[in-house]
DOSE-542443 format. One line per 8 residues: for each residue y, x, z of C-alpha. Coordinates in steps of 0.05 Angstrom, whole numbers, padded with zeros to 5 digits. Last residue first. Layout:
Y X Z; ... .
//
This chain:
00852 01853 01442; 00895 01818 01504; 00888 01866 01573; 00843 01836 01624; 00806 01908 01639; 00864 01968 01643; 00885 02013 01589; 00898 02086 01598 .
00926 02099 01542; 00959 02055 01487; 00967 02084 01420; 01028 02104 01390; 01084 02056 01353; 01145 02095 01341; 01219 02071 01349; 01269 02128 01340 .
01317 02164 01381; 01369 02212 01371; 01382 02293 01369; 01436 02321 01322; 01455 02356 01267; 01518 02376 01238; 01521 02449 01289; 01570 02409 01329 .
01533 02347 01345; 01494 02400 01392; 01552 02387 01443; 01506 02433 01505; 01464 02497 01473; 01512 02554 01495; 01548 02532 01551; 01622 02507 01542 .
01680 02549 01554; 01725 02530 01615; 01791 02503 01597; 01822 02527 01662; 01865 02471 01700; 01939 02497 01697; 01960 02442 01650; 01921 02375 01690 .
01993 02333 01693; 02013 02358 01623; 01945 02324 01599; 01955 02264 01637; 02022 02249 01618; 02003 02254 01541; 01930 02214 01556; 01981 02159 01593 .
01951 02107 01642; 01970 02032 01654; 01906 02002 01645; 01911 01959 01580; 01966 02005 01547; 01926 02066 01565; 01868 02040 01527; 01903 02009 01468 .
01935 02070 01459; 01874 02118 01463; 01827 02065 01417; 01879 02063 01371; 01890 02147 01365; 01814 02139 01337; 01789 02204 01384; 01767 02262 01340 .
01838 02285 01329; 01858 02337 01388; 01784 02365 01400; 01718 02365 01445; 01692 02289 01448; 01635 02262 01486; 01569 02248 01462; 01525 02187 01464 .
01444 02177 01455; 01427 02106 01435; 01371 02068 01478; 01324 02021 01434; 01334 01955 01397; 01380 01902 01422; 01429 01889 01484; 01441 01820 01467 .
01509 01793 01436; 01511 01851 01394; 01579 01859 01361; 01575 01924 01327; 01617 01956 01378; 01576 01927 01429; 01507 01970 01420; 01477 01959 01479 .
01430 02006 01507; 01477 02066 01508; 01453 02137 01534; 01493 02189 01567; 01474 02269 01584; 01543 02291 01620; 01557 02367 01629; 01608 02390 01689 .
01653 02451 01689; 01720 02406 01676; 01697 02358 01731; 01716 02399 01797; 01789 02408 01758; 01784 02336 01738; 01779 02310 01816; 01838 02352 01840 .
01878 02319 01778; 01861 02253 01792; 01883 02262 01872; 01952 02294 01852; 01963 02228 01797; 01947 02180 01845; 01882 02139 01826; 01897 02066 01797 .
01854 02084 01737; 01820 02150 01740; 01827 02176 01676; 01785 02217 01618; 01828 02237 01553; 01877 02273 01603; 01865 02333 01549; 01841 02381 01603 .
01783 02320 01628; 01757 02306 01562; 01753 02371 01546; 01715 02411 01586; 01670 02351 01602; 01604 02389 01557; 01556 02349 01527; 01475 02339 01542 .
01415 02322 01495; 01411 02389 01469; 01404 02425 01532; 01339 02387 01539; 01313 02422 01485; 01338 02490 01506; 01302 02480 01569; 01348 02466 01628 .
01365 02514 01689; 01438 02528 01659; 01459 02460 01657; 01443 02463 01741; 01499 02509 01748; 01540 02474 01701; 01540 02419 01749; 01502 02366 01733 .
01529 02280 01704; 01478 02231 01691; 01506 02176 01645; 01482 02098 01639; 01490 02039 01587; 01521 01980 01565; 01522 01936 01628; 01570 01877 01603 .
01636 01854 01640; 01639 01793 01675; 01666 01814 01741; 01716 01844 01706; 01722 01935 01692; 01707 01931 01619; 01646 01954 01570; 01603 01980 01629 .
01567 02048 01649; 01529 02052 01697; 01541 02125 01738; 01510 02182 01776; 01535 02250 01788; 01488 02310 01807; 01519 02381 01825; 01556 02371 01896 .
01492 02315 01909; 01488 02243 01906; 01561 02231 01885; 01561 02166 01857; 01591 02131 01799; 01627 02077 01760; 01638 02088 01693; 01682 02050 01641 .
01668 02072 01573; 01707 02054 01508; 01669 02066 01445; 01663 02105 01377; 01629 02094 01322; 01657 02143 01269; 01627 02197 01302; 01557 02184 01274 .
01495 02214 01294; 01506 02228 01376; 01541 02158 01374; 01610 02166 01406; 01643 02158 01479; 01702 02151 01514; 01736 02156 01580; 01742 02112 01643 .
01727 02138 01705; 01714 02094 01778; 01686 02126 01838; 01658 02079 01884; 01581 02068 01872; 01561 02072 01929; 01565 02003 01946; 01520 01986 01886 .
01464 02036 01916; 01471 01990 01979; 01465 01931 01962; 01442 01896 02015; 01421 01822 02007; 01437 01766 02056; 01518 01742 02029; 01513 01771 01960 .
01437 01728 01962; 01478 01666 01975; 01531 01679 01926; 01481 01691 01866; 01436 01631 01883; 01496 01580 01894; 01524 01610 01821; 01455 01602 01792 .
01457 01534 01816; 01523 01513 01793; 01505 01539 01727; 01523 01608 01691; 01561 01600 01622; 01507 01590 01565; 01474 01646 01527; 01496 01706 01490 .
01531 01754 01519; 01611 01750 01496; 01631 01755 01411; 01653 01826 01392; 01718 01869 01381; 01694 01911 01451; 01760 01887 01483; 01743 01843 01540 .
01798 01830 01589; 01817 01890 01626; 01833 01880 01708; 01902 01914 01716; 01906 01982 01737; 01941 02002 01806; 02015 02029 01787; 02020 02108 01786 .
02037 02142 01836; 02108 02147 01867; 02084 02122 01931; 02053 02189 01935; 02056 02206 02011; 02003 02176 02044; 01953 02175 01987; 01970 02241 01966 .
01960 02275 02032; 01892 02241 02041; 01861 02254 01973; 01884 02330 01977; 01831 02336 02038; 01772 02298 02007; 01786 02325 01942; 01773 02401 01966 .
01709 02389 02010; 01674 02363 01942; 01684 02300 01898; 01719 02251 01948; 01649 02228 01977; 01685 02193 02037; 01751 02200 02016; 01738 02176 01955 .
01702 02121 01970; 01759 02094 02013; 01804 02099 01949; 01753 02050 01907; 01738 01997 01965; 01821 02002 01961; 01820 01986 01888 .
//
């Protein structure tokens, strides 16, 4: 968690963090405890395929010792909220994100189904400013959901993050609009990620969350959604943009599979 804390006060979400991030962190030894590592809770079976042999092992510390990776690095701000199918709200899943800050209105995170080494890579979200929201074409607007919830109702944490620092960092979020998609489909117990990329939304009201998911959650990491939530009370609710959480109006954009012809083709190609 310290790789995680330094991050912050490098990128610290805006001028405001960076500054608030350094008082707290000297003075708030009454902050919460650091999160322990989650085991994995997705209800299905592990990847498929055997454990990883001494030789991909040898391979995988050697290149961690001569490769950069940088855009991993970056990625040092940890949040862990939740997530349901843009069709069906009854599917709902646990989210840990870990992003960058590549501009004041652009987020980027990967989105896995636990914070161990082992954890799966289930999907991605882009997070913009409301500023930049406002640019989009109605039909991409569709595709995006608000934060103004998730981050007033202490739904969305910052594991192992003093309580002062969290709360800077979900004021700046409250305005924000995610667009997510999930290519593995866990909660079903896929043990490869199958099929094609599902759009995701985020949740807007007291009693769309399955209270299970919530406990289990804050029982896991150590947080509180009813601490967190008092914790944020003067943060403004802001009002979401007309055309983001299209779930809403009982109908909603997702993909499909579609076979279409093949442009462009190049000599060499099979019949």
């Amino acid at each position: 968690m310290k790789r995680l804390q330094g991050g912050l006060g490098r990128r610290a979400l805006g001028r405001g963090l960076a500054a608030t991030a350094a008082g707290a962190m000297a003075a708030c030894a009454c902050g919460r405890a650091q999160a322990q590592p989650a085991s994995p809770h997705s209800g299905g079976p592990a990847a498929a395929g055997d454990p990883p042999s001494a030789r991909s092992r040898a391979l995988g510390a050697g290149a961690a010792l001569l490769q950069s990776k940088a855009p991993l690095n970056a990625m040092d701000l940890y949040l862990n909220g939740f997530h349901f199918y843009a069709d069906d709200m009854g599917r709902q899943v646990e989210a840990h994100h870990f992003c960058t800050h590549l501009t004041e209105d652009f987020h980027q995170c990967t989105i896995f189904d636990s914070n161990e080494a082992n954890a799966r890579l289930i999907g991605i979200e882009y997070i913009i400013s409301e500023r930049l929201f406002l640019t989009l074409p109605e039909d991409e607007k569709r595709l995006w959901h608000s934060h103004h919830y998730e981050t007033t109702s202490g739904e969305l944490v910052m594991p192992g993050i003093p309580e002062a620092v969290e709360t800077v960092a979900m004021r700046q979020l409250a305005g924000t609009y995610g667009k997510t998609w999930h290519t593995w489909q866990v909660d079903r117990g896929d043990t490869l990620p199958l099929g094609i990329p599902q759009l995701m939304m985020g949740f807007t009201a007291d009693g769309q969350l399955e209270q299970r998911l919530a406990d289990e959650r804050d029982r896991r990491l150590g947080t509180s959604i009813a601490e967190s939530r008092k914790a944020r009370a003067d943060i403004p609710v802001p009002q979401p943009a007309p055309g983001a959480n299209s779930w809403q109006s009982g109908q909603s954009p997702q993909l499909t599979l579609q076979t279409v012809p093949l442009r462009n083709r190049r000599p060499g190609g099979t019949p």
